[in-house]
DSSP file (Angstrom, degrees, kcal/mol; ACC not computed):
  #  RESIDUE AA STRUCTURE BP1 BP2  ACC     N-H-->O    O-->H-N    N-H-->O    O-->H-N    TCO  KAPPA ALPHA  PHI   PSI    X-CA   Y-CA   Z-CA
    1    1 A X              0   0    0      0, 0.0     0, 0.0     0, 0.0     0, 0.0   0.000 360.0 360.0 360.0 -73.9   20.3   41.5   11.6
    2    2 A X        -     0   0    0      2,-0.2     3,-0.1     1,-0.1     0, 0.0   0.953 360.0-122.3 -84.9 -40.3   22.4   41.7    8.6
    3    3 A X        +     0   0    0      1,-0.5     2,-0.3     0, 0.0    -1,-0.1   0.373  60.0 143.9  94.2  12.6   21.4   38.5    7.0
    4    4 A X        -     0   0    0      1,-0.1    -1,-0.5     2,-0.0    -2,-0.2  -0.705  28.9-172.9 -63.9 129.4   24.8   37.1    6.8
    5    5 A X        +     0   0    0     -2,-0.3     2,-0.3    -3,-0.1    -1,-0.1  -0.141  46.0 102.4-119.6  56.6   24.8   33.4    7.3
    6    6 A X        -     0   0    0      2,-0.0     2,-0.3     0, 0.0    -2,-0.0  -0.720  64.0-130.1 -91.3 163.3   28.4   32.5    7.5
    7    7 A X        -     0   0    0     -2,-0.3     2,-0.9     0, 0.0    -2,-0.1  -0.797  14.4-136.6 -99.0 161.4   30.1   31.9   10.6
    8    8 A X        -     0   0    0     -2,-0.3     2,-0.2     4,-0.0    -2,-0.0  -0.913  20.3-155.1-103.3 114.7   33.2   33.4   11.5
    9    9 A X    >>  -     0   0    0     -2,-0.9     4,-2.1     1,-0.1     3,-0.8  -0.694  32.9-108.6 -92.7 169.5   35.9   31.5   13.0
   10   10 A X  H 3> S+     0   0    0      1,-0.2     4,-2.4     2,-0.2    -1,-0.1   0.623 117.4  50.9 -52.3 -14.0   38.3   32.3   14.9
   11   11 A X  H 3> S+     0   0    0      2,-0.2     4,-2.3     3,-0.2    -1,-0.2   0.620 107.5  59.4 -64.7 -35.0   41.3   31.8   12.1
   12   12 A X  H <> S+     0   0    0     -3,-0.8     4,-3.9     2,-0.2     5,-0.3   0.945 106.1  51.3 -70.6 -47.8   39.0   34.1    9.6
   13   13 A X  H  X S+     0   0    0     -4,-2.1     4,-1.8     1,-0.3    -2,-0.2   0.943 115.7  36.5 -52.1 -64.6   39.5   36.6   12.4
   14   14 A X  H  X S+     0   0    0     -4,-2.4     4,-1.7     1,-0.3    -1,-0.3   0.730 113.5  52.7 -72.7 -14.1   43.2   36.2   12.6
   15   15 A X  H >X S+     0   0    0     -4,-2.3     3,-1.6     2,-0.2     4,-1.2   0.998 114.1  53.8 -67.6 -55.9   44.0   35.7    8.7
   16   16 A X  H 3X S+     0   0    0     -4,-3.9     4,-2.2     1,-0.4     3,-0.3   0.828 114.8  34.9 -61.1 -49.8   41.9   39.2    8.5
   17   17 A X  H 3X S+     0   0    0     -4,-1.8     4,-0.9    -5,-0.3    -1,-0.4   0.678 117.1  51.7 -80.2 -33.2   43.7   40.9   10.7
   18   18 A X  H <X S+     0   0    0     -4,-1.7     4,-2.0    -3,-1.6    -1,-0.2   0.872 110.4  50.9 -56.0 -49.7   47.2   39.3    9.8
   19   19 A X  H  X S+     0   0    0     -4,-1.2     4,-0.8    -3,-0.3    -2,-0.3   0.837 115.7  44.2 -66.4 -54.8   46.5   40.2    5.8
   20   20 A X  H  < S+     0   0    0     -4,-2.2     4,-0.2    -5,-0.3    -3,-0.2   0.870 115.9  47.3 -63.7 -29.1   45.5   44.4    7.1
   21   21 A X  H >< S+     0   0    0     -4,-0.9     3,-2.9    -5,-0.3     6,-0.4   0.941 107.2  56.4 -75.0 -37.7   48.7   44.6    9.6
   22   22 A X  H 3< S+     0   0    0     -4,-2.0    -1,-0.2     1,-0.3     5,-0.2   0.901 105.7  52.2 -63.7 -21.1   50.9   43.2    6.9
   23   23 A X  T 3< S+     0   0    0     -4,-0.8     2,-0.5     3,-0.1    -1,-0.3   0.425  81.6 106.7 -97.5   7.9   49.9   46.2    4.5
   24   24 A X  S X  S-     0   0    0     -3,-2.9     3,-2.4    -4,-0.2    -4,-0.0  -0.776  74.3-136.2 -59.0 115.7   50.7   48.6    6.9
   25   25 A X  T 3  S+     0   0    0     -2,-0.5    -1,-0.1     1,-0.3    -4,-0.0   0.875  92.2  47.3 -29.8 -60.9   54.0   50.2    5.7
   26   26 A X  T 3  S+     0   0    0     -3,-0.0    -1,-0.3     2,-0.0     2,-0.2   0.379  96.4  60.9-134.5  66.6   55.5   50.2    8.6
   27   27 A X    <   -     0   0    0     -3,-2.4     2,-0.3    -6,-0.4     0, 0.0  -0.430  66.0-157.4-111.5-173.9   55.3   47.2   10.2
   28   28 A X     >  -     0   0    0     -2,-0.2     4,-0.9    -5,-0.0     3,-0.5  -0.832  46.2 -85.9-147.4 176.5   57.0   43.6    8.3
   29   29 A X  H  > S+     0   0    0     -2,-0.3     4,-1.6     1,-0.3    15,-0.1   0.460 123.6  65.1 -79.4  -7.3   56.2   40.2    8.8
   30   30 A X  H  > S+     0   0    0      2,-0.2     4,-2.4     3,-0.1    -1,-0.3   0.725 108.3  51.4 -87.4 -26.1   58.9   39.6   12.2
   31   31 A X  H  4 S+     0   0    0     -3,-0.5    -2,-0.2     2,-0.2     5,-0.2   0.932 110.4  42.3 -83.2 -36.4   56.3   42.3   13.7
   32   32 A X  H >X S+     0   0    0     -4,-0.9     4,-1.0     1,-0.2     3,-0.8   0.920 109.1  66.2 -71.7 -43.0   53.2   40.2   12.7
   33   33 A X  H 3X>S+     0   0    0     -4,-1.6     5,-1.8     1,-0.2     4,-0.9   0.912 109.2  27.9  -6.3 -72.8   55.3   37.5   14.0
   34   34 A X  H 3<5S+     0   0    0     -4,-2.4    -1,-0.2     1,-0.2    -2,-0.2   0.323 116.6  61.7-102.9  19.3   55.4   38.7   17.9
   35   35 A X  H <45S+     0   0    0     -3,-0.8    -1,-0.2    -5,-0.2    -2,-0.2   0.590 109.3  40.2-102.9 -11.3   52.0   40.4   17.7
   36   36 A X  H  <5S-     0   0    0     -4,-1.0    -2,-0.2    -5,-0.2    -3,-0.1   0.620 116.7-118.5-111.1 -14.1   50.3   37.1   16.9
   37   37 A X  T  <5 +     0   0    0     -4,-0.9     2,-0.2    -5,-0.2    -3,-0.2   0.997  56.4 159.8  82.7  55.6   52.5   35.4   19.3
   38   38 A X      < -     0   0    0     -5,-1.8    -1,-0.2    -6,-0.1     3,-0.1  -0.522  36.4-156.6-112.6 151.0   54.2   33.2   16.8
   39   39 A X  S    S+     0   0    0      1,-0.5     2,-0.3    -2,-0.2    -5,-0.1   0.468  80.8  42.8-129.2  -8.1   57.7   31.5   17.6
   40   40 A X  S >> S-     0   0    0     -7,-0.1     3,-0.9   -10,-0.0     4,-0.6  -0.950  74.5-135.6-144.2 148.2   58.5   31.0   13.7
   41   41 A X  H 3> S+     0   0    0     -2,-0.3     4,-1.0     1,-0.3    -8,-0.1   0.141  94.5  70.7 -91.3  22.7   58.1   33.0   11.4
   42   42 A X  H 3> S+     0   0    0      2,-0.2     4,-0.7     3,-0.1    -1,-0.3   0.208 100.7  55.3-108.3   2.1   56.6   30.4    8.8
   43   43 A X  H <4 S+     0   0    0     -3,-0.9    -2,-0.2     2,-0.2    -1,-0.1   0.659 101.6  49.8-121.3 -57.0   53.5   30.3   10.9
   44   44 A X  H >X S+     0   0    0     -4,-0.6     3,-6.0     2,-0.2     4,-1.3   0.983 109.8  57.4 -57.1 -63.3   53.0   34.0   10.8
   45   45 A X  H >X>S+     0   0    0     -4,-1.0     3,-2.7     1,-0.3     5,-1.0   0.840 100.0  56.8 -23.9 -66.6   53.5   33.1    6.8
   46   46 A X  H 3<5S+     0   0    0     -4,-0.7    -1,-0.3     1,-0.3    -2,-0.2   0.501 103.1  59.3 -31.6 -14.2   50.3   30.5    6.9
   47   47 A X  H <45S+     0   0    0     -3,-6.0    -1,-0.3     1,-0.1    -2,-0.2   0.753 104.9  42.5-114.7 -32.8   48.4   33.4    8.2
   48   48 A X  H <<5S-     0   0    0     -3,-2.7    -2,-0.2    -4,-1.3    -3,-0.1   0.567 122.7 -92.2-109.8  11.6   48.9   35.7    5.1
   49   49 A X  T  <5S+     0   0    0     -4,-0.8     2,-0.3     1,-0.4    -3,-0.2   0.693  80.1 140.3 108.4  28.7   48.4   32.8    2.1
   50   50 A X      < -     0   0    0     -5,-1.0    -1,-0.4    -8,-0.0    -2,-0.2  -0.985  57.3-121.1-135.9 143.5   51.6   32.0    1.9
   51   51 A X        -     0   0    0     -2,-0.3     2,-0.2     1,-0.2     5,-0.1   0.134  35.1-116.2-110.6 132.0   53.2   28.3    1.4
   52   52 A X    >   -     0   0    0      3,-0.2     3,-1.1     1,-0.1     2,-0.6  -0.435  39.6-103.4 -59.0 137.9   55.9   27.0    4.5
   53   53 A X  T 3  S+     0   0    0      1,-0.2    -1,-0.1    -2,-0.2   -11,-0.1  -0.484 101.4  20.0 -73.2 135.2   59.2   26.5    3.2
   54   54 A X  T 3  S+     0   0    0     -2,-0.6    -1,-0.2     1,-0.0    -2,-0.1   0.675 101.6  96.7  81.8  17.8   60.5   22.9    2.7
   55   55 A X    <   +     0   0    0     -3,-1.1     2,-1.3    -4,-0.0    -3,-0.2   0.003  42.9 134.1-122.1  42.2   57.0   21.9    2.6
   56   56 A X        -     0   0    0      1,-0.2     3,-0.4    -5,-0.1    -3,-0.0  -0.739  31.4-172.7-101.7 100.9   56.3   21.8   -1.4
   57   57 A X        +     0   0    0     -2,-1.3    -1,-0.2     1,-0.2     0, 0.0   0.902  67.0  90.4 -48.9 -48.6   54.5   18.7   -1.9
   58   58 A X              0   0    0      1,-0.3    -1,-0.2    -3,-0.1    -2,-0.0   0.592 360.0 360.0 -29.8 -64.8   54.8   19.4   -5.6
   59   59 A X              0   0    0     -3,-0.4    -1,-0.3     0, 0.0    -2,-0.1   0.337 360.0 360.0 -57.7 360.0   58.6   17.3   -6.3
């Protein structure tokens, strides 16, 4: 049809969709939180490109 040939996984789906909610004014990241059905919020984090805390390999 289009002549895309990536696949989409499911994870592309939710980073896309995590990465538009978050740039909604006026929602924040405890609302992406319990829409994605998250129990920490460092998880929700993962989803919008951004590094867990206490988990910096780097030191």
């Amino acid at each position: 049809m289009s002549g895309v040939k990536k696949t989409i996984t499911p994870h592309c789906g939710r980073a896309t969709f995590a990465n538009l909610f978050i740039k909604i004014p006026a929602y924040n990241i405890i609302d992406l939180m319990k829409i994605m059905g998250h129990k920490e919020v460092k998880t929700s984090l993962c989803y919008i490109g951004h590094k867990s805390i206490g988990n910096d390999s780097s030191n």
